[in-house]
C-alpha positions as CSV (number, residue, x, y, z in Angstrom):
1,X,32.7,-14.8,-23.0
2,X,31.5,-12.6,-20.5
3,X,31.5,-13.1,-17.0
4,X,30.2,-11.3,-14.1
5,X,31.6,-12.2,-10.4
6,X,29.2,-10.7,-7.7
7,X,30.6,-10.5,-4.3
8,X,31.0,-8.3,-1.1
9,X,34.5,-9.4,-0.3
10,X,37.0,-8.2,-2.4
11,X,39.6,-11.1,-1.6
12,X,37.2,-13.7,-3.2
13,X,36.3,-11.1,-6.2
14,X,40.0,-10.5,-7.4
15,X,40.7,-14.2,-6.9
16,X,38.1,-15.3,-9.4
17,X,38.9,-12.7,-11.4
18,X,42.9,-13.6,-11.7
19,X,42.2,-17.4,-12.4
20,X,39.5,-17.1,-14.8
21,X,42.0,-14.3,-16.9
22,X,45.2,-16.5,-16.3
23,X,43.3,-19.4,-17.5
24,X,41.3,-17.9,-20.3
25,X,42.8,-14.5,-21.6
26,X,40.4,-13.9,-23.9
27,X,37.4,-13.8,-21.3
28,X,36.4,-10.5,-20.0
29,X,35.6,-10.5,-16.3
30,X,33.6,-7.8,-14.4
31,X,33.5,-7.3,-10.6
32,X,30.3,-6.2,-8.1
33,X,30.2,-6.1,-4.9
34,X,26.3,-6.0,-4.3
35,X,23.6,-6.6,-6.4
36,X,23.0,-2.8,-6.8
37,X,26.0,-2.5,-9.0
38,X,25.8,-6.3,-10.5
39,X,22.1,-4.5,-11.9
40,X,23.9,-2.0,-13.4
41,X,26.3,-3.7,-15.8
42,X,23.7,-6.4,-16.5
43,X,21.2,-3.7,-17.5
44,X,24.6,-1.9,-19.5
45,X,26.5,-5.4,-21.4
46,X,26.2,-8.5,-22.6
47,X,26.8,-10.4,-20.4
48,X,26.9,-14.4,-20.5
49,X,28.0,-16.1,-17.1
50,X,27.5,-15.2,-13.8
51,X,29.3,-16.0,-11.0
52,X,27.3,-14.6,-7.4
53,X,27.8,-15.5,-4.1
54,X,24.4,-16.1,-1.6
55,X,24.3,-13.6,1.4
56,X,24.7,-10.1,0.7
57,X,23.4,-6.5,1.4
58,X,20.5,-5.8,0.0
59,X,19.5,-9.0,-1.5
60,X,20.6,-12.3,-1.9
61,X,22.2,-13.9,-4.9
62,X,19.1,-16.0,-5.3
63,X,17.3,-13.6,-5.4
64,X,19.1,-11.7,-8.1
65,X,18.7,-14.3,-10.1
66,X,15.3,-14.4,-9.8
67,X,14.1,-11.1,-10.8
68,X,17.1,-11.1,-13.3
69,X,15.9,-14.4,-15.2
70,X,12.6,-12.9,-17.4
71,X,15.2,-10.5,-19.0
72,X,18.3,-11.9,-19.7
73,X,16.9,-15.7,-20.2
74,X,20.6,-16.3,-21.6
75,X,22.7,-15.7,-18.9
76,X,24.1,-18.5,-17.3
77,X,23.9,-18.8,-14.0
78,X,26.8,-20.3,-10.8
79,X,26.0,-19.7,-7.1
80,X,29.2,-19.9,-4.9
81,X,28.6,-19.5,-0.8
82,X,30.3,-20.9,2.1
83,X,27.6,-22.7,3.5
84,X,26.7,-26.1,2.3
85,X,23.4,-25.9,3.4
86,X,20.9,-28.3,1.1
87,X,18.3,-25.8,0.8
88,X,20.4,-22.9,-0.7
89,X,21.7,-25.9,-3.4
90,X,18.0,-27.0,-3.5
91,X,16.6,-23.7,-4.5
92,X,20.1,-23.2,-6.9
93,X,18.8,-26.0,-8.8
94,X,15.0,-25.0,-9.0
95,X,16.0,-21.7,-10.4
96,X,18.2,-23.1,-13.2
97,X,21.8,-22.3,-11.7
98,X,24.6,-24.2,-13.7
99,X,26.6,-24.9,-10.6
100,X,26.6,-24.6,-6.7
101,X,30.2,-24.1,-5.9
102,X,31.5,-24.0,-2.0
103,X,34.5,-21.2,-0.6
104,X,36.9,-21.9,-0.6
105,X,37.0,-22.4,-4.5
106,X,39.5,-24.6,-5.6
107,X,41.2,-23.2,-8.9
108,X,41.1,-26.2,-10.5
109,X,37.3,-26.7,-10.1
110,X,36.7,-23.3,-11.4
111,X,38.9,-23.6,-14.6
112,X,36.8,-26.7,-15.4
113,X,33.6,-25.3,-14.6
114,X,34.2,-21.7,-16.6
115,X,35.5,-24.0,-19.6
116,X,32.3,-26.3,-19.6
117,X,30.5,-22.7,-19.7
118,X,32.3,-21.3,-22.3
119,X,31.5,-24.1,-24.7
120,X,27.8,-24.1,-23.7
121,X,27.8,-20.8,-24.2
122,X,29.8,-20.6,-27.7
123,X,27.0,-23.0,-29.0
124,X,24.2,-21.2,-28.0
125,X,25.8,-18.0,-29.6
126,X,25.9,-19.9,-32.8
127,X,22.1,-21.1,-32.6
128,X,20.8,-17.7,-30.9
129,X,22.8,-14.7,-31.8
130,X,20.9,-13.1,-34.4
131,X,17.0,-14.2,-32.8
132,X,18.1,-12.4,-29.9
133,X,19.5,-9.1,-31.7
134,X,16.5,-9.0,-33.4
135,X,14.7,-8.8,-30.7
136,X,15.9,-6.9,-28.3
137,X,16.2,-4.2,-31.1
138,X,12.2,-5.0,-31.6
139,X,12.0,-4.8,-28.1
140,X,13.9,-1.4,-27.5
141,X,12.2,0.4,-30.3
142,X,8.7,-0.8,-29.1
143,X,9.3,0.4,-25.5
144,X,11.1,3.7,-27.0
145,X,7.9,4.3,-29.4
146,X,5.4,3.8,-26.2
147,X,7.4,5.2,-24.0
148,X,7.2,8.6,-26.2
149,X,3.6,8.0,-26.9
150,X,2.6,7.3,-23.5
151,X,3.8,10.4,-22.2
152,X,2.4,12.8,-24.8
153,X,5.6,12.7,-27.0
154,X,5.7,13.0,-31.3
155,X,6.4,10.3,-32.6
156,X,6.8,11.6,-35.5
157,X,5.6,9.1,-38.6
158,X,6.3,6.1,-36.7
159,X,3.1,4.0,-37.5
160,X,1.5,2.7,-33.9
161,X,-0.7,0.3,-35.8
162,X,0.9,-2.8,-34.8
163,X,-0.2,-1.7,-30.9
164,X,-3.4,-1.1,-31.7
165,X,-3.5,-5.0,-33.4
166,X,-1.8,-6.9,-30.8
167,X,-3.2,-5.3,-28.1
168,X,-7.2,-4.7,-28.7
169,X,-7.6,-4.5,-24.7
170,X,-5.4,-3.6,-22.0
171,X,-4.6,-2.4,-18.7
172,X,-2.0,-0.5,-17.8
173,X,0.3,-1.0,-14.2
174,X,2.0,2.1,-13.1
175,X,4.8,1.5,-10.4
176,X,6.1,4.7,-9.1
177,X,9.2,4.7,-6.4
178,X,10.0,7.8,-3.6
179,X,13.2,7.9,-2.7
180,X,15.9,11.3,-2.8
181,X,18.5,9.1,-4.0
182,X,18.7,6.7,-7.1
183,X,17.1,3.5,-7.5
184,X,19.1,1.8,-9.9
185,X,18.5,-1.5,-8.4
186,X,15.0,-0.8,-7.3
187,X,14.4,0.1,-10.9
188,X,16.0,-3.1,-12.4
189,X,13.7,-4.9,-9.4
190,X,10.6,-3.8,-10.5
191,X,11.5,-4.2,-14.5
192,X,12.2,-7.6,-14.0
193,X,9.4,-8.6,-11.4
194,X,6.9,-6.8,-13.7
195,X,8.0,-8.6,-17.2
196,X,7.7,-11.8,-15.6
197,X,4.7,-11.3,-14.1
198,X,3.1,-10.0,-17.3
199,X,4.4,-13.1,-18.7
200,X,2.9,-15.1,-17.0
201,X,-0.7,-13.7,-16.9
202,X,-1.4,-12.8,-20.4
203,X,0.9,-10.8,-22.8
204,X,2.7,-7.3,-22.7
205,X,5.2,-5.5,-21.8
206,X,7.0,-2.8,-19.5
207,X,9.0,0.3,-20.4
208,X,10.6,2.8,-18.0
209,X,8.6,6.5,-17.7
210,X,11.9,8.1,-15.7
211,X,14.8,6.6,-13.4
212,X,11.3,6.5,-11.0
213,X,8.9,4.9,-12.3
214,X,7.3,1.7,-15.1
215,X,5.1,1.3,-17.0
216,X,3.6,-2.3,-17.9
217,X,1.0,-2.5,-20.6
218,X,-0.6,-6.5,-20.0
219,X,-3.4,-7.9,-22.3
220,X,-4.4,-10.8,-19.4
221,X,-5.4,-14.4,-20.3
222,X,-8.5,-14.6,-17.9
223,X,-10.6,-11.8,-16.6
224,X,-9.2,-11.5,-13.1
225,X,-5.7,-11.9,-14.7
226,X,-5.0,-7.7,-13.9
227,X,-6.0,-8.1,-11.0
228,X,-4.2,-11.2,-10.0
229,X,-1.0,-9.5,-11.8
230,X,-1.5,-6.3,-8.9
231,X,-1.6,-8.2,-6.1
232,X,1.7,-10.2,-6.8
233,X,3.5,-7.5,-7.9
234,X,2.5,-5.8,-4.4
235,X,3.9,-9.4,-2.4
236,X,6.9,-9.3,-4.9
237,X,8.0,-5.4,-4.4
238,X,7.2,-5.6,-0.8
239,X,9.8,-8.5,-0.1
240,X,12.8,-7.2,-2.6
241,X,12.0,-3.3,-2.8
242,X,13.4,-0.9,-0.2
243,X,12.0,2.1,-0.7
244,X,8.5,3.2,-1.0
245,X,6.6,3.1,-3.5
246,X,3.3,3.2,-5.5
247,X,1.2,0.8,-7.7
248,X,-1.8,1.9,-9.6
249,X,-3.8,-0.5,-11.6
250,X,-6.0,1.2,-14.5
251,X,-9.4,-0.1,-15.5
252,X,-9.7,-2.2,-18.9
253,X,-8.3,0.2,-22.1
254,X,-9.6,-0.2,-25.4
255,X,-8.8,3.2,-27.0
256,X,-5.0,3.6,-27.6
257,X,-5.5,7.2,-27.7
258,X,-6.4,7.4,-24.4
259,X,-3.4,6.1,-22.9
260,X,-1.7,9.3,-22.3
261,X,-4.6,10.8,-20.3
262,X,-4.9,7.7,-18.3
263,X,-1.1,7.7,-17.3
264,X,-1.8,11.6,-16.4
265,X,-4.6,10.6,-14.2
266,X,-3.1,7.9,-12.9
267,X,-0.1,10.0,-11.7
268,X,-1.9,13.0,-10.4
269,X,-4.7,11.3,-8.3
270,X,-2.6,9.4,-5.8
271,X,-5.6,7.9,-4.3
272,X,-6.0,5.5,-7.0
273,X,-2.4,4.5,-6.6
274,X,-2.2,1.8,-3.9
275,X,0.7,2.8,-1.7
276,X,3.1,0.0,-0.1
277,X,6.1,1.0,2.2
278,X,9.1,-0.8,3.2
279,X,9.7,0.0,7.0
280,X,11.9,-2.3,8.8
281,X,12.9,0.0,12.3
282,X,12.5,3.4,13.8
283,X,14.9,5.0,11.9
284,X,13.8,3.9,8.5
285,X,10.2,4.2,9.8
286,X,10.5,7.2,10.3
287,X,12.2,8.3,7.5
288,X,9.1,7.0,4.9
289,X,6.6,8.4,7.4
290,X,7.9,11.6,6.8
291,X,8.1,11.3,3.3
292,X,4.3,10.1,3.2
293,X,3.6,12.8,4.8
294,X,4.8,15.2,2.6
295,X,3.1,13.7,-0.2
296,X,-0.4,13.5,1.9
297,X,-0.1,16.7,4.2
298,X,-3.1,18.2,2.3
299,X,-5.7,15.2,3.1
300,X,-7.0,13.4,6.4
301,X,-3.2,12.1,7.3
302,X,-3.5,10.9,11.0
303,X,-1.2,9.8,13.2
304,X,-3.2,6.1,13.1
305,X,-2.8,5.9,9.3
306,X,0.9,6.7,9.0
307,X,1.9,4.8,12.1
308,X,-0.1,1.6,9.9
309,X,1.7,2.8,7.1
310,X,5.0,1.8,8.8
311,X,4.1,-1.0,10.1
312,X,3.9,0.3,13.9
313,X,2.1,0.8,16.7
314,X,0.5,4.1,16.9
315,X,1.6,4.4,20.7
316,X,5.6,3.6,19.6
317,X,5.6,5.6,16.1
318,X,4.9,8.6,18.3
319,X,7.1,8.3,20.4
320,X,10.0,7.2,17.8
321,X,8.4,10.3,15.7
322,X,9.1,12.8,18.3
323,X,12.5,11.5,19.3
324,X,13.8,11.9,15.9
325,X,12.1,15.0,14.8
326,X,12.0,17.0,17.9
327,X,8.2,17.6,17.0
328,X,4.9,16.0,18.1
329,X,3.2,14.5,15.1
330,X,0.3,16.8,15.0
331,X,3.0,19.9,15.6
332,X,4.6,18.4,12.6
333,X,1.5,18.0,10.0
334,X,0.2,21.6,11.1
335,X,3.9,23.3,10.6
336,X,3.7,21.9,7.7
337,X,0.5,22.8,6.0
338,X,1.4,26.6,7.8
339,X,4.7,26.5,5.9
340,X,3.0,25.8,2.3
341,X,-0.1,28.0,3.0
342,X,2.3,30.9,3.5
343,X,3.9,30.0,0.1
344,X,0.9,30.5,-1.5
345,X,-0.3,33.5,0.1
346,X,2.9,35.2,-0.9
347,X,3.6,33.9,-4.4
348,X,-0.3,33.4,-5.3
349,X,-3.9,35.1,-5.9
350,X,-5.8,32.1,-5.3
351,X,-8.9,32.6,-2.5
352,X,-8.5,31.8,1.0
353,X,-11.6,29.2,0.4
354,X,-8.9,27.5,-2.3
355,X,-5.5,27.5,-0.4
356,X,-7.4,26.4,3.0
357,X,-8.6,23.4,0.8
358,X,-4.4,23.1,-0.3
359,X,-3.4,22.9,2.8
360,X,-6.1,19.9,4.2
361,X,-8.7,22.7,6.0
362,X,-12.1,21.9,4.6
363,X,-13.6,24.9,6.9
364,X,-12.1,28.0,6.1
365,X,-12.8,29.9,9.4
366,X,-10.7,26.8,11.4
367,X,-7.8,27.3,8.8
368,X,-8.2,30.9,9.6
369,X,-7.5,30.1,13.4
370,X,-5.1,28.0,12.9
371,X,-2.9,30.4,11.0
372,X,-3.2,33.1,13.3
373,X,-2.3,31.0,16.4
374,X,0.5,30.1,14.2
375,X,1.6,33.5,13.2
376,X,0.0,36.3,15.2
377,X,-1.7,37.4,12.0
378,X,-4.5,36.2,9.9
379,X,-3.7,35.1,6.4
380,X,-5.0,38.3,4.8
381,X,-2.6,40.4,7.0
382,X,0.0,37.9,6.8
383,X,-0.6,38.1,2.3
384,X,-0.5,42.0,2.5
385,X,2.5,41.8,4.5
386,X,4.2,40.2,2.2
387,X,3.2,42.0,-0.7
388,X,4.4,45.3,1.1
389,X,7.5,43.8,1.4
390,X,8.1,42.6,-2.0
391,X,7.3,46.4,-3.0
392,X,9.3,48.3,-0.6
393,X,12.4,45.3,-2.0
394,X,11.4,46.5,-5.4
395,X,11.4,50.1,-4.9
396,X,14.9,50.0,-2.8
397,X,16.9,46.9,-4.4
């Protein structure tokens, strides 16, 4: 049997961890200290018990378990805490935990609970063993087939027919995550969330695009079932997500051969991709404003959007803004759009007219302004500037 003991203190980790392998040699025992690594090794083993204490960073262990339960249905389930609080028990119980155990845990009570485990556990590998290879191989060369198809990938002469049958109508969900650093647990968040989701409206099923961003394909029961389906997944991500992110609902599919163009549209036109954003204080808030502002410099981004992007009020976000960029927020958006309008005059042909339009300037003549006041040059001196440069660079390297 394997177990997996998730806890931020190390002294209570080891401790399980040298009864359980004194007691039962033949068990193998993994350690986590948050749920961002426990994700990780359930997403990479089989593994059959585990063992999670309540209050830690990130999330609780209640709430691992609940996005975990859609795709490992087997795993068995033991909340330990130090409070004895009826509700955390309560709440244990409704989400099918085999045991609510209190620190300190006595060794005896944990020999007898891991034994009573290991036996339901033996019986249930007898009865389930080869249903559940079969299909999580099914399941993993489904999502591997779509996954290649979806993007725009050969398949080669795998046969896609059995898509097409089970799934005559469709929509897709497309949940896409910014962050500069990894999401593992973000990732395994919005896998789980999504599957159970799709469960429960209809029938489907998700597959990953990149370590970024899902795809969920979902046939739903009733005809606001899609709909329905993108509005929980919004509360769901919102409450156990930390890092912004995207979801785009497509209209209703019934060409498979479409699906690649859809996902193309879908990822390129960001305006159809309803945008939520986790921002809990001014340094965080500040952090995803800037990072929606990168993605938006080129449209109508105000300082009244972004601050109700955050979740502030406009009057505070500029002031937090300013404090931790050293720049006014307009200073900011128009440095900006300067910055990438001088990378495309020097590395591109395109018109004035078109790179104005890049950069968010509907008029050219204002853009115009702009970049002067900016530079002490118009754009068309500023472009043959640079192209003198890269000439006398090329003549004398």
């Amino acid at each position: 049997m394997n177990i997996l003991v998730v806890d931020d203190e190390s002294v209570i980790r080891e401790g399980i961890k040298r009864t359980i392998r004194k007691a039962f040699p033949g068990h193998g025992v993994q350690l986590a200290e948050n749920p961002d690594e426990a994700a990780q090794i359930l997403r990479g083993g089989q593994i059959d018990v585990v063992l999670t204490d309540i209050l830690m960073p990130g999330m609780t262990g209640l709430e691992l378990m609940q996005v975990s339960r859609s795709n490992y249905p087997h795993v068995k389930w033991v909340i330990i805490s130090a409070y004895s609080e009826f509700a955390y028990a309560k709440e244990a119980v409704r989400l099918g935990a085999k045991d609510y155990m209190l620190k300190p845990i006595g060794k005896e009570a944990l020999i007898s609970m891991i034994g009573r485990l290991g036996e339901e556990v033996e019986r249930d590998a007898e009865l389930e063993q080869e249903t559940r290879l079969l299909r999580s191989n099914l399941k993993f060369l489904r999502e591997a087939v779509f996954q290649r198809w979806a993007t725009g990938l050969d398949i080669g002469n795998l046969d896609i027919a059995p898509f097409v049958e089970r799934y005559p109508r469709f929509y897709l969900v497309l949940v896409k995550m910014e962050s500069d650093d990894a999401v593992h647990l973000e990732h395994f968040i919005v896998e789980n969330v999504l599957t159970e989701l799709i469960e429960r409206h209809g029938k489907g099923f998700v597959t990953s695009l990149d370590g970024k961003s899902l795809l969920g394909l979902v046939t739903p029961d009733s005809p606001d079932g899609a709909k329905r389906l993108s509005d929980e997944l919004r509360l769901h991500l919102k409450k156990y997500v930390k890092v912004p992110f995207q979801v785009g609902l497509s209209e209703e599919i019934r060409d498979f051969n479409s699906i690649p163009a859809a996902i193309r549209g879908m990822g390129r036109q960001s305006g159809t991709l309803e945008f939520e954003y986790y921002a809990p204080g001014g340094n965080r808030a500040v952090e995803v404003a800037l990072q929606y502002i990168r993605a938006n410099y080129n449209t109508d981004v105000t300082l009244e959007k972004v601050a109700s992007v955050v979740f502030l009020n406009p009057a505070y976000f500029s002031q937090v803004f300013k404090q931790k960029t050293g720049s006014g927020f307009k200073e900011y958006v128009i440095s900006l759009r300067m910055e990438k309008a001088m990378e495309l005059l020097k590395h591109t042909q395109l018109k004035l007219i078109d790179i104005a339009e890049k950069v968010g300037y509907q008029d050219v003549k204002h853009f115009t302004q702009v970049f002067r006041k900016r530079t002490n040059m118009t754009p068309t001196e500023y472009r043959q500037r640079g192209w003198e440069e890269d000439g006398l660079n090329r003549a004398c390297p």
